[in-house]
C-alpha positions, 0 to 999 in steps of 0.5 A, spaced: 665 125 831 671 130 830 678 126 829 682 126 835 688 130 835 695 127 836 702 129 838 707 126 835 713 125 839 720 125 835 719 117 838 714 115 833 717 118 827 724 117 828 721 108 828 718 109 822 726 107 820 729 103 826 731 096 823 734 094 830 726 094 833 722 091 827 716 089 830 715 097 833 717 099 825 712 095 823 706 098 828 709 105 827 708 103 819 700 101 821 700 108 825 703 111 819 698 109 813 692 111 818 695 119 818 696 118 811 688 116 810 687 123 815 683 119 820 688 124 826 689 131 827 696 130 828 701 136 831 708 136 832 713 142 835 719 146 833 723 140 838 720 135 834 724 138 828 730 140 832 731 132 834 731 130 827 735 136 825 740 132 830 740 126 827 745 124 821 744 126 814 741 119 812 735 118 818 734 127 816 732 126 810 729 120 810 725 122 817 723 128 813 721 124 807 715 121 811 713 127 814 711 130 807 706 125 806 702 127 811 699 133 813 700 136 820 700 143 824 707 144 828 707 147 834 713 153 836 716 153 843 714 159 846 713 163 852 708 159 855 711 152 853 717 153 856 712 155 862 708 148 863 716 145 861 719 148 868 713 147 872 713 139 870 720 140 872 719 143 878 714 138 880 719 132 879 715 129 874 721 129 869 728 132 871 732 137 868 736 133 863 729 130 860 726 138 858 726 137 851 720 131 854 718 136 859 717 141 852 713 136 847 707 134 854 707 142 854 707 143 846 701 137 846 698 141 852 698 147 849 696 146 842 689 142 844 691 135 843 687 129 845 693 124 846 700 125 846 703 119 841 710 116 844 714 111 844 718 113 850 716 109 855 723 111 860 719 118 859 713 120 857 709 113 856 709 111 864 704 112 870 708 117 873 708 121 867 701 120 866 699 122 873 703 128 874 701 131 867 693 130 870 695 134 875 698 139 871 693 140 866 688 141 871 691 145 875 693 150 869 685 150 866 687 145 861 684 139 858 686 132 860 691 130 855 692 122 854 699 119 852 699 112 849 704 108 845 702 108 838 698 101 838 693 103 842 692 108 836 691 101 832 687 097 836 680 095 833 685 096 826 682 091 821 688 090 818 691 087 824 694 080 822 692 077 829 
């Protein structure tokens, strides 16, 4: 059985150092530690990057060390994302002042990802998105992409404490 492939929203990364929310940096960990053992194909994109070159120098660097320990492809935004990104736009999934959202669903759509990995439930984790990103893949010849927060990528974890 081939791994599934993963896009990481900037999201997911970015919990790997959030003090302020201790339990989603703890399953972000758990996630983290099954990527490191190469179970996923995992794909980020020239936005994901963007976003944490945005950050302060301190959560840069560090966000930048914890992407060094895993191996990943990145995805550039080109032509073709900034198509998929106007079309969810167009079609109300997601407004203009989300489009770096609009443009990680179709960096993840166009790069062949099974799962769009998120802890962005305002955004991208919600059946709204979830919907109108079904029809977007179908209509444009795509395949189905799920979006999940990381913990469904956990269950069945046998490291899990419960």
């Amino acid at each position: 059985m081939s791994k599934l492939k993963i896009y990481l929203d900037t999201s997911v990364i970015s919990y790997l150092d959030q003090q302020d929310a201790p339990e989603k940096m703890a399953e972000t960990h758990r996630l983290w530690d099954k990527i490191k053992k190469d179970v996923f194909d995992v794909v980020i994109s020239s936005v994901t990057t963007r976003e944490i070159d945005d950050c302060e120098e301190e959560k840069r660097n560090t966000l930048y060390d914890y992407l060094a320990e895993i191996s990943f492809n990145t995805v550039a935004v080109d032509e073709k994302i900034m198509e998929i990104a106007g079309r969810i736009i167009d079609f109300g999934i997601l407004k203009q002042k989300s489009f770096d959202d609009c443009q990680h669903i179709a960096a993840a759509i166009t790069s062949g990802s099974d799962i769009i990995v998120s802890w962005n439930f305002a955004h991208l984790v919600n059946v709204d998105t979830v919907r109108g990103v079904k029809a977007i893949t179908a209509m444009g010849g795509y395949k189905d992409i799920l979006i999940y927060p990381p913990t469904i990528l956990l269950e069945g974890d046998t490291n899990d404490p419960l």
